[in-house]
PAVO-773164 format. One line per field, with one value per residue (C-alpha): residue in three letters; z, y, x; residue number from 1. Coordinates in Angstrom, 1 decimal, padded with zeros to 4 digits. Layout:
<lumkes>
residu [ALA;...]
pz [Z;...]
py [Y;...]
px [X;...]
num [NUM;...]
</lumkes>
This chain:
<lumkes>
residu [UNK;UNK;UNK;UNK;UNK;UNK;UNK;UNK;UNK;UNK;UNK;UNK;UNK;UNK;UNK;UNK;UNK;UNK;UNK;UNK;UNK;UNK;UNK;UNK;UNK;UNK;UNK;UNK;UNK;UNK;UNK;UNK;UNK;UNK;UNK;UNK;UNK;UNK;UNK;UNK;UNK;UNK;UNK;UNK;UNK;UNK;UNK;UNK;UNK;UNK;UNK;UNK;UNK;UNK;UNK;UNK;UNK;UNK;UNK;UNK;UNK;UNK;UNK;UNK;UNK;UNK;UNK;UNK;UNK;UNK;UNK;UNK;UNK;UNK;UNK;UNK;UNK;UNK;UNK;UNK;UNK;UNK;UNK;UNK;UNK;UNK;UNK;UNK;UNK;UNK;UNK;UNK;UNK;UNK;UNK;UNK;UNK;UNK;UNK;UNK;UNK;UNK;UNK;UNK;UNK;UNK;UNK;UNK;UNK;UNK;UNK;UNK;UNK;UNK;UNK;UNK;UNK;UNK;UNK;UNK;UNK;UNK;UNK;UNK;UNK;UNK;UNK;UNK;UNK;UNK;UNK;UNK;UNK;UNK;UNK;UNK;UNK;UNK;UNK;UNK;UNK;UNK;UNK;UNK;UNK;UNK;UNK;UNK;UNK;UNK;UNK;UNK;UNK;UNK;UNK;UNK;UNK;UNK;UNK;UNK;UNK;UNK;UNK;UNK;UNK;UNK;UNK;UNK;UNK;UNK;UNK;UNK;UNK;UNK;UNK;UNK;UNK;UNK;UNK;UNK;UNK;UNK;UNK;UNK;UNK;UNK;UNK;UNK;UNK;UNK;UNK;UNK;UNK;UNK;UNK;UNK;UNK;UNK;UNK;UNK;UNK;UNK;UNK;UNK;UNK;UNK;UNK;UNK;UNK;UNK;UNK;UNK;UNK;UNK;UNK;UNK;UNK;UNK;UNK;UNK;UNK;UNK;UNK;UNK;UNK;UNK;UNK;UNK;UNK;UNK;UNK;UNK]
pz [035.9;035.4;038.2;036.8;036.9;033.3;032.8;030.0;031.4;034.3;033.4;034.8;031.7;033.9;037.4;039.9;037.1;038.4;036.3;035.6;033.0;033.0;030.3;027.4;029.2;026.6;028.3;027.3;027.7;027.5;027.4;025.8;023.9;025.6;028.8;028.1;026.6;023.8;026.3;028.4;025.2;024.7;027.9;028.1;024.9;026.5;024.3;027.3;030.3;033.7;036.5;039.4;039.1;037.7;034.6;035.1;032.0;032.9;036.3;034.9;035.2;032.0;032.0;031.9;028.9;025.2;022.8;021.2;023.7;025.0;021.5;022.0;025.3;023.3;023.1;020.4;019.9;016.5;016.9;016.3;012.5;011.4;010.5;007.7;005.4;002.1;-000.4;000.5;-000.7;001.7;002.3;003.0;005.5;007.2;007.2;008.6;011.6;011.5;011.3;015.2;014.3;010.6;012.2;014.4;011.6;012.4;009.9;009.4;006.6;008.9;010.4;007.5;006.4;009.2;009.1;005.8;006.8;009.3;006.3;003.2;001.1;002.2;000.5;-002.7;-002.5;-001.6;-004.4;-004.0;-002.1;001.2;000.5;-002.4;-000.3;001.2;004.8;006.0;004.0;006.0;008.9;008.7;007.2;010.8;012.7;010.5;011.2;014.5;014.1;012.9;015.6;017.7;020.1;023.9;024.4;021.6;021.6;019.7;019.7;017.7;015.5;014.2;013.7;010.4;009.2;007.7;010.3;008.1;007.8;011.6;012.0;010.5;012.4;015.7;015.0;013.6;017.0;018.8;016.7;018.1;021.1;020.6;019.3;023.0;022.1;025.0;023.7;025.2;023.2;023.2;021.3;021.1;019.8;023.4;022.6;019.8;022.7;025.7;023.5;022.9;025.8;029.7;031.6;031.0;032.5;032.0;031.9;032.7;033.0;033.6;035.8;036.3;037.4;036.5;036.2;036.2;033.9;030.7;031.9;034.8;032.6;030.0;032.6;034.2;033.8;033.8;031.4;029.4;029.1;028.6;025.6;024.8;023.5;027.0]
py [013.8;013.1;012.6;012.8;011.5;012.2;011.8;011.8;012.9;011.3;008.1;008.0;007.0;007.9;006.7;007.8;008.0;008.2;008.3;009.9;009.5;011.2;012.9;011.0;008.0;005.4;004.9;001.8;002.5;-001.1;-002.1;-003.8;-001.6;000.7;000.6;004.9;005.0;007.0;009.4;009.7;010.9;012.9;014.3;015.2;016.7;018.7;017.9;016.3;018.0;016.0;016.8;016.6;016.2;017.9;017.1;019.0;019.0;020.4;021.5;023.7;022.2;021.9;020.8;024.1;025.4;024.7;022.5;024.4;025.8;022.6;021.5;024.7;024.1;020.6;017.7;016.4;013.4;011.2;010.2;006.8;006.2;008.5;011.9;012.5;015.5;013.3;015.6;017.7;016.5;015.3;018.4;020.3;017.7;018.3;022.5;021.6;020.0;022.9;025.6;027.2;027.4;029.0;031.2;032.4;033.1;029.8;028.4;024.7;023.0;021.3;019.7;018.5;016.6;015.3;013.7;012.3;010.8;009.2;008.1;008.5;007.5;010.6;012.5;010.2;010.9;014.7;015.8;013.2;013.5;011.8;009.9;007.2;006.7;003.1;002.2;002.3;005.3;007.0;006.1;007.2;010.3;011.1;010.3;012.9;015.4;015.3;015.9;018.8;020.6;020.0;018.2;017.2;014.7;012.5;010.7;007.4;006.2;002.7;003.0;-000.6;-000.7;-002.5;-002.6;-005.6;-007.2;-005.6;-002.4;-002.7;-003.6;-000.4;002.1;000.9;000.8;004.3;005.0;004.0;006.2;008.9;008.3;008.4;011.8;013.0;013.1;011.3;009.0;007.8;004.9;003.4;000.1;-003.0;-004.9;-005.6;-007.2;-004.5;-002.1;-003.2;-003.9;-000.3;000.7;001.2;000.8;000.1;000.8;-001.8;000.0;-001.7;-000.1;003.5;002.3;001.6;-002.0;-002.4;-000.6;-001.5;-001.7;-003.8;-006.9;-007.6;-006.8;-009.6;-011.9;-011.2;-013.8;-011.5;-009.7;-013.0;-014.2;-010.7;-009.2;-011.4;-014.8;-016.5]
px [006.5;003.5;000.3;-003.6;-007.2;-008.7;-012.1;-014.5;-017.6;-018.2;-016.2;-012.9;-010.3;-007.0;-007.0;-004.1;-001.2;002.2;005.5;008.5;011.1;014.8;016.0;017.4;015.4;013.5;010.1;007.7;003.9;002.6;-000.9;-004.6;-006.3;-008.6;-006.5;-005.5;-002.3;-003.2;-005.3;-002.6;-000.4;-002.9;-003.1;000.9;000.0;-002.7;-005.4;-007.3;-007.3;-006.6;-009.4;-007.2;-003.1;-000.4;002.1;005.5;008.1;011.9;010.2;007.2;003.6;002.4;-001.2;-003.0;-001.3;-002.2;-000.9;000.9;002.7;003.3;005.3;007.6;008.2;009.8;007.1;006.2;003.8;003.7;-000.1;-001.3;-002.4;-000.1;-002.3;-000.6;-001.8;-002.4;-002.6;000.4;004.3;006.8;008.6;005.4;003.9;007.8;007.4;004.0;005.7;008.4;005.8;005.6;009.5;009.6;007.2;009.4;012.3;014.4;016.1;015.3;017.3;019.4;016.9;014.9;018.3;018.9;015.7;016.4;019.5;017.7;014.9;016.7;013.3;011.7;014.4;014.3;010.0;011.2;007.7;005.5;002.2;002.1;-001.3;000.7;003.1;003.4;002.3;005.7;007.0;004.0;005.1;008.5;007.3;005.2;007.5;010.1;007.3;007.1;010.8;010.7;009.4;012.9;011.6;013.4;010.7;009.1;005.9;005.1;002.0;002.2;004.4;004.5;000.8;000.2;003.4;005.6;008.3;011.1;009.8;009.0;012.5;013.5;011.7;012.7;016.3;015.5;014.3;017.3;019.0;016.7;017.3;021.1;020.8;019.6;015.9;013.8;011.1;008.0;007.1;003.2;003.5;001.7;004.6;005.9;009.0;010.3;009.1;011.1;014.0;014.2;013.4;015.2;011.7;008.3;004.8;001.9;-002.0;-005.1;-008.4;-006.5;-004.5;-000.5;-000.3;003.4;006.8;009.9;012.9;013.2;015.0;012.7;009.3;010.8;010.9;007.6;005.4;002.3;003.7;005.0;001.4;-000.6;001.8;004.9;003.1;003.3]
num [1;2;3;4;5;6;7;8;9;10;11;12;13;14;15;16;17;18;19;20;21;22;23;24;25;26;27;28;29;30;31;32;33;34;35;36;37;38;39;40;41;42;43;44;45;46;47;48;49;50;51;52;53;54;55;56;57;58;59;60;61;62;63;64;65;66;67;68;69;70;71;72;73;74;75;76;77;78;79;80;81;82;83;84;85;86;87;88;89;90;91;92;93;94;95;96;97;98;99;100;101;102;103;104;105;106;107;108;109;110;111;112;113;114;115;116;117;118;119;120;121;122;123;124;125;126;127;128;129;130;131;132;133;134;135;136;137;138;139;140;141;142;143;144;145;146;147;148;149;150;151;152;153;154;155;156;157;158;159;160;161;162;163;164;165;166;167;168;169;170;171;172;173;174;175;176;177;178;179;180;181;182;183;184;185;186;187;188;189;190;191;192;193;194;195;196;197;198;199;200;201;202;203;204;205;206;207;208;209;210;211;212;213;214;215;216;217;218;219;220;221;222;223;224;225;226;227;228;229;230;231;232]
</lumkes>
């Protein structure tokens, strides 16, 4: 659940955010660009800090704790544009994203095959550094990352952007699959159409503001929503 004003200085960003999302829920975050999606990822992340409101995860209020308490507590955001570290291999880029848990003595083979199976080209590209890797190689690559931390709830923040329709095609059925695995995702995508078709209900931002929820069918069929972000 989440409820918070976010401000950066004395402009508000976040204005009287409501939602909630049930486990094993796919959640659209819909929106123009500057409208504070990718603050408000930022904020369940807790690398911004809400002025007033709370943000609860399993039942405990998260918003005053660090980040990286926050990711063992089993978030886990894939930011937008990837953040990839380019001069490091595959494999180490995926211990980077394991690291709070090989800290901790956990074995985590498994789990860095499992995320191959889900992108077998990472395991084929295993060596090679993450910077010559193509644009959609990349992206599967953060999203593997972010897999690696074990995550309840994941975070996508655009994970089409600048990617060919195939590839695109790819990664959201790679999502599905995700999903299907019991992982919860909360999805911030411009692509509207690959979003809602993934998704069970959406949320529409403007100015900081939730103008619009509801679940996927009705959103479709919205003709706000149908002019705004699906082509009219």
């Amino acid at each position: 659940m989440v409820m918070v004003d976010i401000f950066l200085g004395e402009s508000s960003i976040l204005q009287e955010i409501s939602m909630e999302m049930a486990e094993g829920e796919v959640i659209a975050i819909l929106g123009a660009n500057g409208s504070g999606k990718t603050t408000l990822l930022k904020t369940i992340s807790g690398l911004c800090r809400p002025r007033s409101g709370e943000i609860r995860f399993n039942e405990r209020r998260i918003d005053r704790l660090p980040p990286e308490q926050i990711v063992r507590l089993g978030i886990s955001q894939c930011p937008e544009g990837r953040r990839l570290f380019p001069y490091m291999s595959v494999v180490e880029n995926l211990q980077l994203g394991a690291y709070w848990r090989l800290r901790k003595g956990e074995k985590v083979r498994e789990d860095q095959e499992k995320v191959y199976h889900l992108f077998p080209r990472l395991k084929e590209r295993e060596k090679q550094m993450a910077g010559t890797l193509s644009g959609g190689e990349q992206q599967m690559l953060a999203i593997a990352r972010a897999l690696m931390a074990g995550p309840k709830l994941l975070m996508l923040d655009e994970p089409s952007l600048g990617l060919a329709p195939l590839v695109v095609q790819e990664i959201f059925s790679t999502i599905r699959q995700i999903n299907q695995g019991g992982v919860s995702i909360l999805l911030v995508e411009q692509n509207a159409v690959m979003a809602l078709n993934v998704a069970s209900r959406g949320y529409v931002l403007e100015m900081g503001r939730v103008v619009l929820t509801d679940h996927r069918e009705t959103l479709l069929k919205d003709e706000r929503v149908r002019h705004a972000y699906l082509g009219g």
